[in-house]
C-alpha positions in Angstrom: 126.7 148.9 153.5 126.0 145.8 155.6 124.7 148.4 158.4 121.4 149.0 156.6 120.9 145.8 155.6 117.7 143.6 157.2 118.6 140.6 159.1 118.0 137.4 158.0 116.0 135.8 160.4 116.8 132.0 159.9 115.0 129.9 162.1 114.3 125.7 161.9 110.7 126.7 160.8 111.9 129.5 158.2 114.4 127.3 156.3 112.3 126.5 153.1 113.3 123.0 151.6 112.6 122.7 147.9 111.7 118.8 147.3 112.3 117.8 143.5 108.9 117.2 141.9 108.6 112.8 142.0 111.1 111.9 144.2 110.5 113.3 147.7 107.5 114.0 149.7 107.3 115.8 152.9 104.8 114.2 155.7 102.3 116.9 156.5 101.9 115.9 159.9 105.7 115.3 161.1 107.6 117.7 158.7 109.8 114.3 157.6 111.1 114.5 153.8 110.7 110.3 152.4 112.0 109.0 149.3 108.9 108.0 147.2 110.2 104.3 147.0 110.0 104.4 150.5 106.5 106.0 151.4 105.5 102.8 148.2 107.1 100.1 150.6 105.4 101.1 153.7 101.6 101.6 151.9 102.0 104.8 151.7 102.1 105.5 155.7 105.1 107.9 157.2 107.7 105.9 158.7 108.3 107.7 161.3 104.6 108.9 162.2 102.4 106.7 160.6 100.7 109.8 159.1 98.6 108.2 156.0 99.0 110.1 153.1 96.5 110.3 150.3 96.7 107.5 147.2 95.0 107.4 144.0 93.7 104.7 142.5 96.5 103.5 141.2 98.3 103.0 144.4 95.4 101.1 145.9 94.9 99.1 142.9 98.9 98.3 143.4 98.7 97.5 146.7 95.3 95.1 146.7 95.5 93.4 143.8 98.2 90.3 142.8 100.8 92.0 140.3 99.9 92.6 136.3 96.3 91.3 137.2 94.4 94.6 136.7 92.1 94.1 133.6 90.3 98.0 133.6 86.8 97.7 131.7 85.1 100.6 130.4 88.2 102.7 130.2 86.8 104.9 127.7 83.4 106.2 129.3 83.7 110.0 129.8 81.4 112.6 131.1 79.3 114.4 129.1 78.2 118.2 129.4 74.2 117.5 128.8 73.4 120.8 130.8 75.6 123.1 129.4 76.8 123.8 133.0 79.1 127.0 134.0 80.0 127.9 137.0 83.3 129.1 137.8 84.1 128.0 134.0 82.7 125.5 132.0 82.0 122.1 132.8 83.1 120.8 129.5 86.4 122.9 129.8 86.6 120.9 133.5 86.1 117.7 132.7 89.0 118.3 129.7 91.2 119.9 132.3 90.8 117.1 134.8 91.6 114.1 132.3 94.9 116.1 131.2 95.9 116.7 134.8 95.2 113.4 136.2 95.2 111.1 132.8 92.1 109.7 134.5 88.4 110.0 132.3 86.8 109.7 135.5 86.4 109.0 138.6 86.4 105.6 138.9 88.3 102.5 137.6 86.5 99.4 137.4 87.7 95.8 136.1 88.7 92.6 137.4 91.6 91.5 139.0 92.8 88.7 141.2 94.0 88.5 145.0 96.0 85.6 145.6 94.9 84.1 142.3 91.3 84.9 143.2 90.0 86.7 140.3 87.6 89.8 142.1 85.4 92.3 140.4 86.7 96.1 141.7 85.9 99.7 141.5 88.3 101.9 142.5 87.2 105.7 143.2 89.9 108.3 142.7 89.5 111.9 144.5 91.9 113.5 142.2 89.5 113.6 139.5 86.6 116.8 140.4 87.1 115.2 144.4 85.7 111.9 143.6 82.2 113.2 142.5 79.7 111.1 141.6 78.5 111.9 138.1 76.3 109.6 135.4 79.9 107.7 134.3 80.7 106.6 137.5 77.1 105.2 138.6 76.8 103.7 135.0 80.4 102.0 135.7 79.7 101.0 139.0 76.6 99.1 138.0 78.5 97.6 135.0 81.2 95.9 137.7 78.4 95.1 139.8 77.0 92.9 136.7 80.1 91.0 136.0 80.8 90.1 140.1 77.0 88.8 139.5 77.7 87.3 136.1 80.6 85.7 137.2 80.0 84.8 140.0 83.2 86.6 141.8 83.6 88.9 144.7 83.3 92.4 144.9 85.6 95.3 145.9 84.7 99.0 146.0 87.0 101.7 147.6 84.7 104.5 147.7 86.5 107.8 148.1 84.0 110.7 147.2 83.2 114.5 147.4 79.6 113.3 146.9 77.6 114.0 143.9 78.5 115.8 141.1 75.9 118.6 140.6 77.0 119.4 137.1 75.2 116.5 135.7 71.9 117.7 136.9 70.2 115.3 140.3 
């Protein structure tokens, strides 16, 4: 009986929008739903509120450097689990986790590149992986970037975006 049933109460805020996984984002500060292509074009900013959403490295790496430039050294470097650390889980089983949800072995990317034909020495943090921390790989790839803008005599970028240290890997 449609007597006994609860009303619906449908309101503008209530109305939940499901946004297909790649394609859409929703602005968290104006509510507006952008086509990824879109938020891409405008450097990642809302178009209609200039909200600035987060970006990996990838994205900034896109956006700074000249097109098919990006030659990432030290790609292979991953964290090691010298302390045996647990916490929550185990640091080990973290640092797997993280590289399969972010296909990232760190967090940072370091190489070369070149901004209008410039060739430049980067590092690029990324706070998807463990929030950016700082752990042994990324000082040790740091300093190795730091040595070729030296070596080479280049400039030097780094877009530091970090959750500080990463305690895990002992002071």
């Amino acid at each position: 009986m449609a007597f006994f049933r609860k009303k619906e109460n449908i309101s503008k805020n209530s109305i939940k929008t499901d946004i297909p996984d790649g394609l859409w984002s929703k602005c968290e500060d104006c509510g507006e739903i952008i086509h990824i292509k879109q938020l891409e074009i405008n450097l990642w900013c809302c178009p209609k509120c200039n909200y600035h959403f987060r970006i990996g490295s990838e994205q900034y790496l896109s956006i700074l450097l000249d097109s098919g430039s990006f030659k990432e050294s030290d790609k292979k470097m991953k964290s090691a689990d010298q302390l045996n650390f647990i916490d929550t889980k185990k640091y080990s089983e973290r640092i797997v986790s993280t590289i399969k949800k972010t296909g990232l072995n760190d967090a940072v990317k370091t190489g070369t590149g070149k901004i209008n034909d410039q060739k430049i020495a980067v590092a690029c943090m990324d706070f998807s992986f463990i929030g950016g921390s700082m752990g042994a790989v990324v000082g040790e790839k740091i300093a190795r970037c730091v040595d070729i803008a030296q070596q080479e005599k280049i400039p030097l970028i780094i877009i530091s975006q970090s959750g500080g240290a990463r305690m895990m890997e002992s002071a």
